[in-house]
BALOBA-1460 file (C-alpha; in Angstrom, 3 decimals):
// residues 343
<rec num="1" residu="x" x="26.981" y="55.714" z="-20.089"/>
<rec num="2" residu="x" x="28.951" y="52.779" z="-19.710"/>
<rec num="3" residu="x" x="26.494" y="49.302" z="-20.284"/>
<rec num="4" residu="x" x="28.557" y="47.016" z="-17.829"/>
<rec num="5" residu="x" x="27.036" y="48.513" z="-14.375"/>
<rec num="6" residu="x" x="23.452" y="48.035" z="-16.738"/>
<rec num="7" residu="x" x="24.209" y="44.542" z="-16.670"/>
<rec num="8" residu="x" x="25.800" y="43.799" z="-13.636"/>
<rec num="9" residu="x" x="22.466" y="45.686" z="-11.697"/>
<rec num="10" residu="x" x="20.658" y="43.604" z="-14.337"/>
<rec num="11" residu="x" x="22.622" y="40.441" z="-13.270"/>
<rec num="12" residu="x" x="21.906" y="40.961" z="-9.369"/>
<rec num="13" residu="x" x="18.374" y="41.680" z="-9.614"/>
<rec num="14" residu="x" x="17.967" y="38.285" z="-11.183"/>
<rec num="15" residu="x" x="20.056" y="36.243" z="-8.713"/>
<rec num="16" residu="x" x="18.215" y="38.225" z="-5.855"/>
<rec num="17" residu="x" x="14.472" y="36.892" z="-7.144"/>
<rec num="18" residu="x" x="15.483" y="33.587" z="-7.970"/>
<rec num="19" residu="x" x="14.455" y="32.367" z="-4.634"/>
<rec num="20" residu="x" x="11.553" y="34.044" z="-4.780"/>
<rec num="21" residu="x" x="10.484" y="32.640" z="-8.383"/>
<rec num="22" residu="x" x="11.121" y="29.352" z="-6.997"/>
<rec num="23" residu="x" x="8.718" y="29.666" z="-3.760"/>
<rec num="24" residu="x" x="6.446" y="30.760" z="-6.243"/>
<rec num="25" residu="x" x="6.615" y="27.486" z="-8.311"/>
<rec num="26" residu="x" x="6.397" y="25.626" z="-5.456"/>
<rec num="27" residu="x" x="3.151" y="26.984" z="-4.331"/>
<rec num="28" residu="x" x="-0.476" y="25.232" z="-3.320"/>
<rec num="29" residu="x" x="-2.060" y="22.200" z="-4.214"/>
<rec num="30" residu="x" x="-5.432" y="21.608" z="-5.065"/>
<rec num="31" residu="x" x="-6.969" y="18.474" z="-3.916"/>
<rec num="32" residu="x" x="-11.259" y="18.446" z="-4.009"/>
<rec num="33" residu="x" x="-11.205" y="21.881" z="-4.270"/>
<rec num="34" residu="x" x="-9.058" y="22.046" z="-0.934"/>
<rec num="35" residu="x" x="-5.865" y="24.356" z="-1.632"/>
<rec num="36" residu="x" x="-2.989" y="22.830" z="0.983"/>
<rec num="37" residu="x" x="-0.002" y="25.544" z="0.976"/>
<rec num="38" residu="x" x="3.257" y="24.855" z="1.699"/>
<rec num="39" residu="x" x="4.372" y="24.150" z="5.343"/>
<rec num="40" residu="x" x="0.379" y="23.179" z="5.714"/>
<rec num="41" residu="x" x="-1.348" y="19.627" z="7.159"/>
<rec num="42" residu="x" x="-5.207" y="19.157" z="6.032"/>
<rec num="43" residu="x" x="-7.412" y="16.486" z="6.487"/>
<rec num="44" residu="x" x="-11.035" y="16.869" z="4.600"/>
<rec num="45" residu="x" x="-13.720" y="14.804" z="3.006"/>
<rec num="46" residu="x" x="-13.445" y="13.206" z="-0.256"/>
<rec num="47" residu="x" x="-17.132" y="13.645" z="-1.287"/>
<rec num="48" residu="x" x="-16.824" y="17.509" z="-0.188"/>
<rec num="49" residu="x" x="-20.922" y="18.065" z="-0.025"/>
<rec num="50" residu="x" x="-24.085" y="16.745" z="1.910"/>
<rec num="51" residu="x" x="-26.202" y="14.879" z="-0.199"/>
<rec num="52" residu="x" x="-27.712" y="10.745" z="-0.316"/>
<rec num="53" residu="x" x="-24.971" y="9.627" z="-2.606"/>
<rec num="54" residu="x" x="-21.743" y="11.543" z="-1.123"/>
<rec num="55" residu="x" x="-22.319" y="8.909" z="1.565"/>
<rec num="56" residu="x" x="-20.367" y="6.599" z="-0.856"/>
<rec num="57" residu="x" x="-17.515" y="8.891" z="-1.522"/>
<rec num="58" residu="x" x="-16.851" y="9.893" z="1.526"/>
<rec num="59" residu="x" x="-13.243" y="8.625" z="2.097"/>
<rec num="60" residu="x" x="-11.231" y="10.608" z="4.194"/>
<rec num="61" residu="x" x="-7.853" y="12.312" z="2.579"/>
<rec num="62" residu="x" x="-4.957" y="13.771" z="4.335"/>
<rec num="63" residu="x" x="-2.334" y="16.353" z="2.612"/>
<rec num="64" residu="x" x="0.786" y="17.230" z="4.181"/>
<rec num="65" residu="x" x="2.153" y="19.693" z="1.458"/>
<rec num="66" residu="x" x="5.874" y="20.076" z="2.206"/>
<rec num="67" residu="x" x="7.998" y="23.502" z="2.838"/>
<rec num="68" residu="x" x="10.357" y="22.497" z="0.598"/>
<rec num="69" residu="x" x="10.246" y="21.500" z="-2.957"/>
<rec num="70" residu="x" x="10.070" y="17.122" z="-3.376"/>
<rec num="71" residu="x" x="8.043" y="14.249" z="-4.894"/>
<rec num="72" residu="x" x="4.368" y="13.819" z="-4.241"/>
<rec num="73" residu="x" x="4.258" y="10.164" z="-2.503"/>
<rec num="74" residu="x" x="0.878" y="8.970" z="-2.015"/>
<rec num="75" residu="x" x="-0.392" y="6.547" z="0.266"/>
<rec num="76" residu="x" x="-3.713" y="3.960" z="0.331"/>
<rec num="77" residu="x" x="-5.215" y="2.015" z="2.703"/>
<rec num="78" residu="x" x="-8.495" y="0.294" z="3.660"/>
<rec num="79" residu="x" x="-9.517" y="-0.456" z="-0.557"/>
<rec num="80" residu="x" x="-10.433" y="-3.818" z="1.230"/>
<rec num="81" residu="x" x="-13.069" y="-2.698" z="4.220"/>
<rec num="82" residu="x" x="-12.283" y="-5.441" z="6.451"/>
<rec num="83" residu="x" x="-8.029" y="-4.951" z="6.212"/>
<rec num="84" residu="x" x="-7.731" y="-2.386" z="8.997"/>
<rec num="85" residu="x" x="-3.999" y="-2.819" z="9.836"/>
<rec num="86" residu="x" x="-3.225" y="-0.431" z="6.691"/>
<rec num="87" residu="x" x="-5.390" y="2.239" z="8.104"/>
<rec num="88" residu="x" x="-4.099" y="2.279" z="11.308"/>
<rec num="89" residu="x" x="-0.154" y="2.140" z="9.383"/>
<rec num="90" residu="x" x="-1.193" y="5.065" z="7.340"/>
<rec num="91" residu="x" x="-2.841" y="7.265" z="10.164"/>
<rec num="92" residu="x" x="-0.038" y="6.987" z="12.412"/>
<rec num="93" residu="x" x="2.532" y="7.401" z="9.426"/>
<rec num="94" residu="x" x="0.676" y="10.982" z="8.425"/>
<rec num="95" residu="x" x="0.532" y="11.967" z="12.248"/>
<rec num="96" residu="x" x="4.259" y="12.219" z="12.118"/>
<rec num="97" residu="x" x="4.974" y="14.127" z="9.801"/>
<rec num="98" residu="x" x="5.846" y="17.797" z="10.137"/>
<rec num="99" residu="x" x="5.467" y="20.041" z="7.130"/>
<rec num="100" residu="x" x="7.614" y="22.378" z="7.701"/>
<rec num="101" residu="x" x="10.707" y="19.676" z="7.702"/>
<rec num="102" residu="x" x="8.773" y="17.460" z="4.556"/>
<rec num="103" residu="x" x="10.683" y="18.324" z="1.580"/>
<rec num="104" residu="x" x="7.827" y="16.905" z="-1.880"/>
<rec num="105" residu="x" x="4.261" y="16.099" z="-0.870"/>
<rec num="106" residu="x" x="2.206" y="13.231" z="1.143"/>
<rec num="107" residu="x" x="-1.518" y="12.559" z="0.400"/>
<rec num="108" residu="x" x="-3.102" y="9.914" z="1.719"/>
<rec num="109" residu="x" x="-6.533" y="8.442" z="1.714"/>
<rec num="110" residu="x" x="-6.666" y="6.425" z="4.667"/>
<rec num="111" residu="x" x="-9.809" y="4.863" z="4.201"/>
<rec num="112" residu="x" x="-10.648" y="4.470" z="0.743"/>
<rec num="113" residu="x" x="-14.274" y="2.014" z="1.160"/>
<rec num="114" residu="x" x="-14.630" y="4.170" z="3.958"/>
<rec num="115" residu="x" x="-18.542" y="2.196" z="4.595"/>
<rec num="116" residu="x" x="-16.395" y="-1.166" z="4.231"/>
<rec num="117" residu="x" x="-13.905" y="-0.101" z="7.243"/>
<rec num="118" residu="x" x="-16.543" y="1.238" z="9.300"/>
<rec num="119" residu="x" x="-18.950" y="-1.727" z="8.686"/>
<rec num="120" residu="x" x="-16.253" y="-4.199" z="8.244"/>
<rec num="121" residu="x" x="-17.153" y="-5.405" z="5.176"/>
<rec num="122" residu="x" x="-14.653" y="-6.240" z="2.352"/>
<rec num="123" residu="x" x="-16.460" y="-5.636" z="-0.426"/>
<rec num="124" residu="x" x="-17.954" y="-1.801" z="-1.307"/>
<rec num="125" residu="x" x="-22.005" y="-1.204" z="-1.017"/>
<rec num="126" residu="x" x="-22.811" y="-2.764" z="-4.573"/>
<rec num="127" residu="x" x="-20.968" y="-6.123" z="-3.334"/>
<rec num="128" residu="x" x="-17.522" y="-5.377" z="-5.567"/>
<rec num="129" residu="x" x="-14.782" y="-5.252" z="-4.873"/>
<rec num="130" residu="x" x="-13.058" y="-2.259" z="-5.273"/>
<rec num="131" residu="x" x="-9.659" y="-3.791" z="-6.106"/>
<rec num="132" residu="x" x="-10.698" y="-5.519" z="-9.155"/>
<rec num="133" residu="x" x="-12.270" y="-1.691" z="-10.496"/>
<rec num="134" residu="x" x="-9.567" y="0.348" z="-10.973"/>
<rec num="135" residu="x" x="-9.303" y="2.748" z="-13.747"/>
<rec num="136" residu="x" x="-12.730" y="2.755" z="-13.429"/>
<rec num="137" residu="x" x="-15.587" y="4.899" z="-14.765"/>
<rec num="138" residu="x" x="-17.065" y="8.580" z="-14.393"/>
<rec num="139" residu="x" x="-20.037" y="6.809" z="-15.823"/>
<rec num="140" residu="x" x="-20.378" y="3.127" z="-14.151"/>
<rec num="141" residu="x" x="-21.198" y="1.769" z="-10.988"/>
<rec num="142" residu="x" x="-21.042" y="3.355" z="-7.430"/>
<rec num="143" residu="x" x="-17.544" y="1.099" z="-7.343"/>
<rec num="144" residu="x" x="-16.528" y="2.006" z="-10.885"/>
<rec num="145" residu="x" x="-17.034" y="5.592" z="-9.883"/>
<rec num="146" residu="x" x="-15.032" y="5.559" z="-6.897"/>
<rec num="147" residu="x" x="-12.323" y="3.848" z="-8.609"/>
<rec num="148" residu="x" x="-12.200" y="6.525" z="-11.371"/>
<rec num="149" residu="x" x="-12.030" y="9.271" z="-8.841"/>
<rec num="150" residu="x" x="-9.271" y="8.003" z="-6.973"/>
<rec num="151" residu="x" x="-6.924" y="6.577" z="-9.721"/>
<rec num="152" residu="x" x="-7.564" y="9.737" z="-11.537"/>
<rec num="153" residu="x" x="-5.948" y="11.974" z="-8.382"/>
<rec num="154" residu="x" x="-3.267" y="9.516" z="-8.379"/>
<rec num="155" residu="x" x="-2.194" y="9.513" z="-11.865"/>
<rec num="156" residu="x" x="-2.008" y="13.244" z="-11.809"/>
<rec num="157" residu="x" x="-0.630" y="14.423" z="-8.448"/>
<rec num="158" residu="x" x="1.886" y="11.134" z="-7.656"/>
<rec num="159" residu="x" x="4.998" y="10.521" z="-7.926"/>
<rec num="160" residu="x" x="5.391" y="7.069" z="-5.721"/>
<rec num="161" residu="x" x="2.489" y="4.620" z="-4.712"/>
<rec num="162" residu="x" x="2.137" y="2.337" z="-1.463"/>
<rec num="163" residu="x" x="-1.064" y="0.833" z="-1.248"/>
<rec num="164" residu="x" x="-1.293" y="-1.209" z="2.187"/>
<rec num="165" residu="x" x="-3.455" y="-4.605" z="2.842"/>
<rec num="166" residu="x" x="-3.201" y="-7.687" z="4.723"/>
<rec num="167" residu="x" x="-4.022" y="-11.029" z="4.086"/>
<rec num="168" residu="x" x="-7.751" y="-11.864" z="2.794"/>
<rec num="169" residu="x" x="-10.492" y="-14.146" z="4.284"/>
<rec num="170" residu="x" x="-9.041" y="-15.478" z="7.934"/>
<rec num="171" residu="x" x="-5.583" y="-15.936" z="6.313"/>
<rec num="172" residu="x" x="-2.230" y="-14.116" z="7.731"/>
<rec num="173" residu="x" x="0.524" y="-12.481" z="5.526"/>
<rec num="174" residu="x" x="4.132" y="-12.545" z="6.924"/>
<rec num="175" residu="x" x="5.228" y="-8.537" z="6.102"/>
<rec num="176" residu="x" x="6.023" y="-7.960" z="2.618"/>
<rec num="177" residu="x" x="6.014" y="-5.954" z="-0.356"/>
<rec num="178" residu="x" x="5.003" y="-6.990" z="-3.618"/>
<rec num="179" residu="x" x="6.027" y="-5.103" z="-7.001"/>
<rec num="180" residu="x" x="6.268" y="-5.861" z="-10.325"/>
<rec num="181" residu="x" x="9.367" y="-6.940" z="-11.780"/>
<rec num="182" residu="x" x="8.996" y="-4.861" z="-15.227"/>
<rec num="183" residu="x" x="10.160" y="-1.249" z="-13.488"/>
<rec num="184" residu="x" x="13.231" y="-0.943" z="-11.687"/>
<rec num="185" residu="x" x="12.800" y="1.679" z="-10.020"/>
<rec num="186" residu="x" x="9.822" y="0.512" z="-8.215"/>
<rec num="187" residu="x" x="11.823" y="-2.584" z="-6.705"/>
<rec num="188" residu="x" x="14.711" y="-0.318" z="-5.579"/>
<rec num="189" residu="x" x="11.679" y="1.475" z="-3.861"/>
<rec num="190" residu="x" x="10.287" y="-1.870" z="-2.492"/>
<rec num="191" residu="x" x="13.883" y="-2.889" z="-0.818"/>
<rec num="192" residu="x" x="14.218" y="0.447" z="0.598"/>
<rec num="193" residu="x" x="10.458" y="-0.217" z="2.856"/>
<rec num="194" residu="x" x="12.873" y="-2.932" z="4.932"/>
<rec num="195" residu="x" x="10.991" y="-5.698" z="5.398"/>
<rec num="196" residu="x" x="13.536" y="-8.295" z="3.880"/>
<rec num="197" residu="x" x="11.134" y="-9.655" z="1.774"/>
<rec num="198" residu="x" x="10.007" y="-8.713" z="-1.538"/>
<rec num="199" residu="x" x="7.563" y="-10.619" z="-3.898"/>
<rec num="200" residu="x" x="7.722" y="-10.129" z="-7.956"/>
<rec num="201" residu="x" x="4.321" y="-10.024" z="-9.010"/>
<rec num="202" residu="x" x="2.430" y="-7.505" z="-11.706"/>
<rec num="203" residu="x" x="-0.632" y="-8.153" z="-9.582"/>
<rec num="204" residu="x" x="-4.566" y="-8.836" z="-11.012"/>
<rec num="205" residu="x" x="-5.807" y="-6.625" z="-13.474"/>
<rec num="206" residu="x" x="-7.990" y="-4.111" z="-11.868"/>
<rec num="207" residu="x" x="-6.011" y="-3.629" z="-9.135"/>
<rec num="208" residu="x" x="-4.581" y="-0.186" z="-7.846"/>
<rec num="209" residu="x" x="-1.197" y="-1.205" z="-8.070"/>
<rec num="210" residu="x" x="-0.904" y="-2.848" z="-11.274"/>
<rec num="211" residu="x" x="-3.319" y="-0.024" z="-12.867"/>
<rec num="212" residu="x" x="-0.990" y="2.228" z="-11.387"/>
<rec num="213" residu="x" x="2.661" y="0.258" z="-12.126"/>
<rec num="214" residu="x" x="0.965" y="-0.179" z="-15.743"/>
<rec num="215" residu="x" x="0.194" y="4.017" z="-15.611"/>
<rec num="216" residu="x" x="4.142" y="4.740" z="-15.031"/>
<rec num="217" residu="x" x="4.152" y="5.192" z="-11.635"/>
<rec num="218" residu="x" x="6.578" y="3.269" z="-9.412"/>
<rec num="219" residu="x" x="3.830" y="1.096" z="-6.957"/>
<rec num="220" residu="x" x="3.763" y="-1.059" z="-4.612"/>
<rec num="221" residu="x" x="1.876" y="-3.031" z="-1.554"/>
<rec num="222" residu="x" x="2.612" y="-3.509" z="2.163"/>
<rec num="223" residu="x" x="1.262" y="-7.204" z="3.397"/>
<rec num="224" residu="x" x="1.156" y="-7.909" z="6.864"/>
<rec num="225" residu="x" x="-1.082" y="-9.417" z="9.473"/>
<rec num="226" residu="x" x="-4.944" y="-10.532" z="8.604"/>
<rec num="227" residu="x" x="-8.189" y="-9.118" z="7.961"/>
<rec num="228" residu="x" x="-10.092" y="-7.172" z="10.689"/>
<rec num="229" residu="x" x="-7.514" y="-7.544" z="13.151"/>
<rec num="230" residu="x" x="-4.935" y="-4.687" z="14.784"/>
<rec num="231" residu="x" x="-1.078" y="-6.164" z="14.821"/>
<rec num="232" residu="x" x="0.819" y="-3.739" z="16.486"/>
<rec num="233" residu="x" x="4.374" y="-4.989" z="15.571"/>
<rec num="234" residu="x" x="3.001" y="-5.283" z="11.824"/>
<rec num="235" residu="x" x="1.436" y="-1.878" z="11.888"/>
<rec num="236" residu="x" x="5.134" y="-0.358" z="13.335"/>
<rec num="237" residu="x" x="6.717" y="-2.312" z="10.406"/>
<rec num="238" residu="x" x="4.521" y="-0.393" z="7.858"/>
<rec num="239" residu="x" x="5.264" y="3.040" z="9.423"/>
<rec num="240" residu="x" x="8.921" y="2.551" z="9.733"/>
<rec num="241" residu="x" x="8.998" y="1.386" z="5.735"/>
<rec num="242" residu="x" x="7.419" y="4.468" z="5.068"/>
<rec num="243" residu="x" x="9.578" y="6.474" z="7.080"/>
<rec num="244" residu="x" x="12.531" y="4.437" z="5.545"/>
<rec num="245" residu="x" x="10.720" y="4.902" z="1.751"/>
<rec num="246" residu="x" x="10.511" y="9.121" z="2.478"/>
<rec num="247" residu="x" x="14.400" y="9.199" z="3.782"/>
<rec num="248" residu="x" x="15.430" y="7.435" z="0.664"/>
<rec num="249" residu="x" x="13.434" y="9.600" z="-1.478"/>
<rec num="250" residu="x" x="14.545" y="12.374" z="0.189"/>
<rec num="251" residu="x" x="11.629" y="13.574" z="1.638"/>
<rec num="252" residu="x" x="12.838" y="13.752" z="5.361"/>
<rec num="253" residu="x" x="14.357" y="16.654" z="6.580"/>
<rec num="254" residu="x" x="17.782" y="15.655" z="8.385"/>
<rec num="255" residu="x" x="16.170" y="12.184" z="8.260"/>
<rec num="256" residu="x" x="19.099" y="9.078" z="8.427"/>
<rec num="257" residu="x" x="18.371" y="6.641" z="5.656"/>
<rec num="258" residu="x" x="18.522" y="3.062" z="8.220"/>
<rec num="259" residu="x" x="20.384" y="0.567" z="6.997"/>
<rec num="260" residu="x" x="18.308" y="-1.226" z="4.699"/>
<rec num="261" residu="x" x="18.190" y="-5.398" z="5.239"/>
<rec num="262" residu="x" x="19.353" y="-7.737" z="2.703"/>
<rec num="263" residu="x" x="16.035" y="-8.590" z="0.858"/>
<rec num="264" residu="x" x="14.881" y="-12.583" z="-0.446"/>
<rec num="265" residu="x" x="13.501" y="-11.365" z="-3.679"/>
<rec num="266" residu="x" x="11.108" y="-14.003" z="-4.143"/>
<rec num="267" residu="x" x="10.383" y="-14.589" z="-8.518"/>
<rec num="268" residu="x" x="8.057" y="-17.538" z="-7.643"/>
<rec num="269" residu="x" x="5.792" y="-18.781" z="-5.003"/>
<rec num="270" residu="x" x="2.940" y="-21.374" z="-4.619"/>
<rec num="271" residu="x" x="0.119" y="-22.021" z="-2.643"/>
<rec num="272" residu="x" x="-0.687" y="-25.202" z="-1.046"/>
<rec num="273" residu="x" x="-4.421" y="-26.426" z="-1.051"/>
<rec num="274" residu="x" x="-6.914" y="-28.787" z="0.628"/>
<rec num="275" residu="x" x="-6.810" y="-31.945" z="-1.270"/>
<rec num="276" residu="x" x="-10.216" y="-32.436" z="-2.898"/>
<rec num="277" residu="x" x="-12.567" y="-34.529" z="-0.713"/>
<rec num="278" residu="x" x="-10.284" y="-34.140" z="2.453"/>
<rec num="279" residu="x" x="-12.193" y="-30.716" z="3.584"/>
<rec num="280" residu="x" x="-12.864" y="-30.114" z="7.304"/>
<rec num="281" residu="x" x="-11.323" y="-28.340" z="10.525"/>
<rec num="282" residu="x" x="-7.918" y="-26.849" z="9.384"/>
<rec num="283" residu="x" x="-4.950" y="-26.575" z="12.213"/>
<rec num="284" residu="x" x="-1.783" y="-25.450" z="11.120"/>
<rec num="285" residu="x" x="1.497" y="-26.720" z="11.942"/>
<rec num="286" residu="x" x="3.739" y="-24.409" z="10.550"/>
<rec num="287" residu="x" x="4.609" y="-20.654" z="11.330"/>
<rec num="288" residu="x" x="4.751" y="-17.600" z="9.520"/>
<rec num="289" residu="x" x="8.251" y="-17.078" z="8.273"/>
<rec num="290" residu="x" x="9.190" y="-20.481" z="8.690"/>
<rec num="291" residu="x" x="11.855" y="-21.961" z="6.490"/>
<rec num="292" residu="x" x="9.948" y="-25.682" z="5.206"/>
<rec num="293" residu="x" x="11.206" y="-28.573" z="2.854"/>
<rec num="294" residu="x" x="8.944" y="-30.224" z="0.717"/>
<rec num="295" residu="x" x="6.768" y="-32.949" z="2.160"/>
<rec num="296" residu="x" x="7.299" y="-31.427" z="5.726"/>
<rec num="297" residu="x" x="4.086" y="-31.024" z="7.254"/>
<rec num="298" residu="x" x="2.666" y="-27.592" z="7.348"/>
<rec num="299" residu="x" x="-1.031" y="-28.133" z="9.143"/>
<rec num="300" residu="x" x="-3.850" y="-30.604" z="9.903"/>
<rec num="301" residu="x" x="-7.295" y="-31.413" z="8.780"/>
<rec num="302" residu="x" x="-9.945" y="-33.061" z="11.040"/>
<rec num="303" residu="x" x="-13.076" y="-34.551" z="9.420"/>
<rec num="304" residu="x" x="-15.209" y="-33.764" z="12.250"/>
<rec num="305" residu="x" x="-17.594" y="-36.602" z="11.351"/>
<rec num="306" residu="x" x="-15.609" y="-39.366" z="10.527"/>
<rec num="307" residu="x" x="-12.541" y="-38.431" z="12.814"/>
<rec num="308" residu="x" x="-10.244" y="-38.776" z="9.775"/>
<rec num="309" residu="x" x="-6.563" y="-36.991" z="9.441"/>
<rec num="310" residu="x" x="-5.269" y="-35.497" z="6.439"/>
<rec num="311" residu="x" x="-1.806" y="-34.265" z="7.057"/>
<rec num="312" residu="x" x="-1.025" y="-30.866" z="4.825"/>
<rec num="313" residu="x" x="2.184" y="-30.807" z="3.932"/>
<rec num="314" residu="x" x="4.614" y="-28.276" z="1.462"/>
<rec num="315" residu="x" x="4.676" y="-29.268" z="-1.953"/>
<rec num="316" residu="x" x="8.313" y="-27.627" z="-2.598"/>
<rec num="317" residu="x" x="10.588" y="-26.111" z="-0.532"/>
<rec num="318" residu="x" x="10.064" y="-22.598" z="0.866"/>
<rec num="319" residu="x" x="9.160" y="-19.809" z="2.935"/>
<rec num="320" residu="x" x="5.730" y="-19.542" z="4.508"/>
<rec num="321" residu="x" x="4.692" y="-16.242" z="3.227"/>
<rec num="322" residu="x" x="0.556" y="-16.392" z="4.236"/>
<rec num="323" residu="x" x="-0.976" y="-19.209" z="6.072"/>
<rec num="324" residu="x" x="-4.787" y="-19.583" z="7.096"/>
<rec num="325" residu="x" x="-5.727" y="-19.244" z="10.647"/>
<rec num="326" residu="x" x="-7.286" y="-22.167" z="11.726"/>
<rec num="327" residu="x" x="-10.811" y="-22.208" z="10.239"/>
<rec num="328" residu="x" x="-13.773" y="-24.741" z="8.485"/>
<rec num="329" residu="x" x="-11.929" y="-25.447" z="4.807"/>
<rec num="330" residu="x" x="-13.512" y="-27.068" z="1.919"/>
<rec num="331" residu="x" x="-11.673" y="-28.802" z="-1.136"/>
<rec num="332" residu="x" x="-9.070" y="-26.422" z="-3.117"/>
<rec num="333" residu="x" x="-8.893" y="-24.040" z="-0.384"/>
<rec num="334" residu="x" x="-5.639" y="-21.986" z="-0.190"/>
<rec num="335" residu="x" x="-3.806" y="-22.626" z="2.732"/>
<rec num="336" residu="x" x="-0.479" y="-22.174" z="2.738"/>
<rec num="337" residu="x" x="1.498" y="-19.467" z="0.756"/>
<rec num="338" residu="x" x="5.097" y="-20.695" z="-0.306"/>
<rec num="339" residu="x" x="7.795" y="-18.598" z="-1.195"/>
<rec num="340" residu="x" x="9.903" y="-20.801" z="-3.587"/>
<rec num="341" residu="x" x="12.313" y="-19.199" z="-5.648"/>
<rec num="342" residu="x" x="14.305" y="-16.146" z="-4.477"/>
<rec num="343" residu="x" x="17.805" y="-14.271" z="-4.767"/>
């Protein structure tokens, strides 16, 4: 018996279960002992059990495991209890997506100090903050622990990072995206969100995105709007630049990559501060997104006892990238965020 009809019925018997080996490789995930198939949408409980101290992990996570072989992007938002705009950006961003057109994998955790977003409390239940934690520890504090848990999911199920916030303590961010500078492809991703405006910066040490960047995964943060306040045309920002982040990554079935705007990569920036001894009622002057020269002024401060004026002005010339809503300010106090030097 001739051998070449052997190896030709050999030959299409391999090319007829390729596709099936490869639906096989692309099979279930496993998130907290949840299994998510292909094609499926979950959303389940961090903590996954009823007990006294589940209370504190208790974050919500949502999976949208793809019908088609991609990258696992993952997604953050509410680290900060009190910065609900990223929540609200990363519930309506999941809602859209359908799995059986989502090509790679989205998990997102919505609500990471979920207490802190319900409460509206910045800081987690031990009074740290969470952002300053990360690795963490299996073996440290309710905050350390958390921390752990998370970043340890994320260093071994994702591909990409966005980790959404807003400004801190009654000051505004104008939208942007910060990344470091050191990884390439993570400020390719960062022009791709849209905004127009990036920000080089590794971040604090602690933080998700810098633990992450530093943990060889391409990261980076949304900033828009200010704490524990909705902004509806900052929140649609954040969900189109993830929508524009998954087309370029191919995640999007038939999804158009939009034209992507000319971004002011900013290498520098500086904030301007209360003079000491001029502290008081702050007004600003200036806008969000406003184009100032140095010694324009930028805001107001009222002694209220003594009726004096302290004009505020920009030290350098710049962009106003976060300003302070007008509030009490003491000495030092940052009030204006400048972005100086950009290409």
């Amino acid at each position: 018996m001739s051998l070449l009809p052997r190896f030709a019925g050999i030959a299409i018997l391999c090319l007829l279960t390729m596709p099936v080996l490869h639906a096989v490789q692309w099979g279930p995930i496993q998130i907290a002992d949840q299994e998510i198939w292909p094609g499926q949408t979950l959303r389940f409980p961090w903590g996954g059990e009823t007990s006294f101290e589940s209370a504190y992990l208790d974050a919500p996570v949502f999976v949208a495991r793809g019908a088609n072989h991609g990258p696992t992007l993952c997604i953050t938002a509410g680290i900060h209890g009190d910065e609900i705009n990223g929540t609200e950006i990363a519930r309506r961003a999941f809602s859209w997506i359908d799995p059986a057109a989502l090509s790679g994998t989205v998990i997102v955790f919505p609500m990471v100090n979920a207490a802190g977003v319900r409460t509206g409390n910045r800081y987690m239940q031990d009074r740290r903050d969470l952002n300053r934690e990360f690795p963490g520890r299996s073996d440290g504090s309710v905050t350390a622990i958390v921390a752990n848990s998370i970043f340890t999911l994320i260093t071994r199920n994702c591909n990409y990072l966005i980790d959404l916030h807003t400004g801190s303590f009654s000051r505004s961010n104008y939208p942007q995206v910060r990344v470091t500078g050191r990884n390439p492809r993570a400020l390719e991703l960062a022009r791709h969100f849209g905004v127009g405006i990036v920000m080089i910066s590794d971040g604090p040490k602690g933080s998700l995105r810098r633990e992450a960047s530093d943990a060889g995964i391409p990261s980076l943060i949304y900033e828009a709007g200010e704490p524990s306040r909705f902004d509806l045309e900052q929140i649609a920002a954040g969900v189109r630049g993830i929508e524009s982040l998954m087309a370029y990554l191919k995640m999007s079935e038939g999804g158009l990559q939009p034209k992507t705007p000319e971004s002011r990569i900013y290498s520098r920036t500086t904030w301007v501060r209360v003079p000491t001894g001029s502290g008081g009622y702050f007004f600003p002057v200036a806008a969000l997104g406003q184009v100032v020269k140095k010694g324009e002024q930028v805001g107001t401060i009222v002694d209220p006892l003594t009726d004096r004026q302290t004009n505020i002005v920009a030290t350098e010339n710049g962009e106003v990238l976060g300003m302070a809503a007008a509030q009490i300010v003491l000495s030092g106090y940052a009030l204006v965020h400048l972005g100086v030097s950009h290409r």
